[in-house]
N, C-alpha and C positions, 0 to 999 in steps of 0.2 A: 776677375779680369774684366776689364770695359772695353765692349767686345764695339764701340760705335766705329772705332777706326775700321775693323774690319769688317760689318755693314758698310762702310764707304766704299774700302777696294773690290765690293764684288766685281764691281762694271769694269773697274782696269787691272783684273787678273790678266797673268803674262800667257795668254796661250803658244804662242810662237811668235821666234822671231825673225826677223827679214834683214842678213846685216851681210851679203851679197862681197863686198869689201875685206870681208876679213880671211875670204879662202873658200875649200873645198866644205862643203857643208852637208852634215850626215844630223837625222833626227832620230833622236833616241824616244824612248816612253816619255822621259823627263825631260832631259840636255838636249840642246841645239848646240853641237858641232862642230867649228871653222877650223879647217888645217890648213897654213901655209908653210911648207919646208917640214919641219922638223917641231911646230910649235903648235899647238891648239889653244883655241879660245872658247871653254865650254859654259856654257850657258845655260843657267838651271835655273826651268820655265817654272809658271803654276801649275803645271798638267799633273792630276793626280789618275796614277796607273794600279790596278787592282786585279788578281786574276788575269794577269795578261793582257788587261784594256786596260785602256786611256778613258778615262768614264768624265771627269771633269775637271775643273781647275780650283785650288782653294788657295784664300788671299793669302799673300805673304809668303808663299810655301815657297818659293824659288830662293829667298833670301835665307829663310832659317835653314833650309837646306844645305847651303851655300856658305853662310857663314858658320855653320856648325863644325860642319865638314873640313875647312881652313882651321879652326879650333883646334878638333881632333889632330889632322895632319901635325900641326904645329909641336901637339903635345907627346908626338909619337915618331916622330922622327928617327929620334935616338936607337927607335928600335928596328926599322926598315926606313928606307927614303922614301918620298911618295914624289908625286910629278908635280907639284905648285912650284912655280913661279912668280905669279903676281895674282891679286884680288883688285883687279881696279875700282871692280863694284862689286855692292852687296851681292847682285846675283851672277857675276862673273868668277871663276876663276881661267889663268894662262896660263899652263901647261906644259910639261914637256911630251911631247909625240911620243909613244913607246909603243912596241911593239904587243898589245897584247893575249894572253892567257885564252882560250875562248871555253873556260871555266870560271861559275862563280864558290868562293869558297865561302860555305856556309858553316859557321860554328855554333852550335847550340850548348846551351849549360844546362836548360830545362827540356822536359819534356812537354812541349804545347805549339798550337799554334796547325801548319799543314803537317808537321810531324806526328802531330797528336791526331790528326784526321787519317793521317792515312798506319800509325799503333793501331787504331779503332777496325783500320779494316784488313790489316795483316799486308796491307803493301810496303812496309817500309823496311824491308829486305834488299831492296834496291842499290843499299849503299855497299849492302857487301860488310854490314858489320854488326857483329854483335848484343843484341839488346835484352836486356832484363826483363823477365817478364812480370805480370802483374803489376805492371806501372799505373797507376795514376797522371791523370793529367795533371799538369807543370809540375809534376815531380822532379827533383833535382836529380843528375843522372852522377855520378861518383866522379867524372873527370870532363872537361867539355868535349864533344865529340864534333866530329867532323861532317857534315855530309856534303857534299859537292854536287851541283847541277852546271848543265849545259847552257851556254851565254847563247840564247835563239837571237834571230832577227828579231826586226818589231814585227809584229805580228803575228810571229810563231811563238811557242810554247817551249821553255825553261822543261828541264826532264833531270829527273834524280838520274847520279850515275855513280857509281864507283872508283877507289880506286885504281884497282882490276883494269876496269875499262879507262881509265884517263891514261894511263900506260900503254894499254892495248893499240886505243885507237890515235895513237901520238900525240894527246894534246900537251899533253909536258914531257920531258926526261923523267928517267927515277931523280936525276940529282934536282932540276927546278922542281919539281914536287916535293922533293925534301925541303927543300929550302922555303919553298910557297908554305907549306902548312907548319913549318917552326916561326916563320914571321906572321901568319892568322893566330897560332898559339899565343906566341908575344904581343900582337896587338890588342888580341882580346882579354889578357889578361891584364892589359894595363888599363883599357876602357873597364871592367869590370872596378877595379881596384879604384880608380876615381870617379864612375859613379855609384860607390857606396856612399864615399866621404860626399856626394851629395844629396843623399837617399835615396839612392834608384838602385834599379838590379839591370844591368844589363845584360838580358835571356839571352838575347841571340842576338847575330849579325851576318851580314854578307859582305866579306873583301873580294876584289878583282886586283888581280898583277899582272904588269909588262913589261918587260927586258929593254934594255938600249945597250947594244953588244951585251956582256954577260953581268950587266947589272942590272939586278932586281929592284923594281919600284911598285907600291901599291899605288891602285890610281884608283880615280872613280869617285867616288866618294868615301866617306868614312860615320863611323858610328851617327848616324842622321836615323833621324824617326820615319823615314822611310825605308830604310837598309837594316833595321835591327829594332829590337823591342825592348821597351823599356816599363817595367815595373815600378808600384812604388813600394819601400823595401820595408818600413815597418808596419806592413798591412798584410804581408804575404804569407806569414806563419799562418797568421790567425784567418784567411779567406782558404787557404791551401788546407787548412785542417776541416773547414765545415764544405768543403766543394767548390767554393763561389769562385766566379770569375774574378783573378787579379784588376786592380786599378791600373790603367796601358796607358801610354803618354805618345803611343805611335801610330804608327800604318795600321793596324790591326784591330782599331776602334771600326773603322770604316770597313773590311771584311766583316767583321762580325755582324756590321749590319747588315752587308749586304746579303749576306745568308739567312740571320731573324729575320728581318724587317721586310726582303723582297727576295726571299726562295735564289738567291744566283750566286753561282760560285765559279764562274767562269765558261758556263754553255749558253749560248744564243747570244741575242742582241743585251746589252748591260741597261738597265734601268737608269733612267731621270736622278740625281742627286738633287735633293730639295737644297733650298740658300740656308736654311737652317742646318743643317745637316754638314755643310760646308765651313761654318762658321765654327760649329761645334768644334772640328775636326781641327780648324784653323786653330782654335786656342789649346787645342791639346799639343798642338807642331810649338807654336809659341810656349807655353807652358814651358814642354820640355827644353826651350831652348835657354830660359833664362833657369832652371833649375841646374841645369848640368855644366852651365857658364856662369852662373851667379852675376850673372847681370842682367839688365833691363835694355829689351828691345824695342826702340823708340818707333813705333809704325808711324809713315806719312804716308798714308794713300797719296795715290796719283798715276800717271801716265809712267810705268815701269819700262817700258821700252825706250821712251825719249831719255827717262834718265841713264839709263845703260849706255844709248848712242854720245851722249853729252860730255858722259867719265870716259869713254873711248878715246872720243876726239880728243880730249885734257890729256888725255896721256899720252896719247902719238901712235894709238890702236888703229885709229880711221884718220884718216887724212881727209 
């Protein structure tokens, strides 16, 4: 890949945006927010978030995000609804407002990843379910499993929770928890099932859902290299047999280094991201975007915010 474009966009990565006009505005790790009535306009920055921090920005990421995500939605409908309405721009999607879930549902197919960090040290009891022992890491688990965390503020900390406890402590019904974890099942199994036919595996993921009266929608994002891990698939037998770390196409390059490379996994202040490091990172987000869409993502560095405000105004967003 010729990575000049993305030497170019360092300087005009999206860190935040300022769009005051569009509504009531909440900032996430990633997205920037606008509610007015009934409708959001979510906006997915370059802020890359790791361990609970916002540590830096990497070019392009807000669009491959962005447009992956609308991909996904697109291809998966059939199986739940999701909240898209409109994509005016690459890193915009408009919304439907829903009420939601403050669970994220996490589904895993392998054994790796913080799963595998915390097999290693006997905390992953957490979920309240049963696991084999003598795992191996990214050993395939017999059926994909579930494990669910707490949707924190920015700035707080995501926590393994349970079934048990998502009942307990009211974050769903028995019946939307049925129904939440047979459309995580269905999703995942249709994202898994189309990226084989593109030779990837996809290990894991995280959906979020929210009601609007008693219908069920996934929102958020979907199968993005930030929300789920992607393998490449005819490398995995043969890396899984002699120990080696899988080939990762995601979020999970950038942990990993953050733990070799500079000792942190989430305690104290988060370390400097070298521009090489960022770039890397960058062409793995790209990579996976045109592997799993089989197409070619045309990058034009430049001023990312003007052109978001410019598709706004064209379409009757901003007045």
């Amino acid at each position: 890949m010729n990575t000049s474009a993305l030497h170019a966009q360092l300087p005009h990565t999206l860190q935040q945006t300022n769009l005051p006009a569009l509504g009531q505005h909440y900032r996430g790790k990633v997205r920037d927010t606008y509610r007015s009535r009934d409708t959001l306009v979510l906006v997915t920055t370059d802020r890359l978030s790791a361990f609970d921090h916002v540590l830096t920005t990497i070019p392009f990421k807000g669009e491959v995000l962005n447009r992956l995500a609308a991909f996904w939605f697109e291809r998966t409908k059939h199986i739940c609804p999701n909240h898209v309405l409109d994509v005016p721009d690459a890193n915009v999607t408009v919304a439907r407002a829903c009420q939601p879930f403050t669970v994220e549902v996490v589904i895993r197919g392998y054994l790796t990843g913080s799963l595998w960090r915390d097999y290693e040290k006997g905390t992953h009891t957490a979920y309240g379910l049963p696991f084999p022992t003598g795992m191996r890491k990214d050993a395939a688990f017999p059926e994909p499993i579930i494990t669910p965390s707490t949707k924190a503020e920015y700035g707080l900390h995501d926590e393994p929770i349970s079934e048990k406890e998502i009942l307990a402590r009211g974050l769903a019904s028995a019946r939307d928890w049925a129904r939440i974890t047979e459309a995580a099942r269905g999703l995942f199994a249709e994202g898994q099932k189309w990226a084989r036919t593109r030779g990837l595996i996809l290990v894991d993921t995280k959906y979020e859902f929210g009601k609007v009266g008693d219908d069920l929608y996934v929102i958020d994002e979907m199968h993005t290299p930030d929300s789920s891990r992607y393998w490449v698939a005819d490398e995995y037998e043969a890396r899984f047999a002699k120990g080696e770390d899988q080939r990762m196409l995601d979020k999970e390059n950038i942990r990993q280094w953050l733990i070799r490379e500079r000792n942190f996994s989430g305690q104290g202040t988060p370390p400097p991201i070298p521009d090489d490091v960022r770039v890397e990172l960058a062409t793995k987000y790209v990579a996976a975007f045109e592997q799993i869409t089989g197409t070619t993502l045309a990058l034009e560095p430049g001023d990312v915010h003007a052109r978001i405000e410019r598709n706004l105004r064209q379409k009757g967003y901003l007045k």
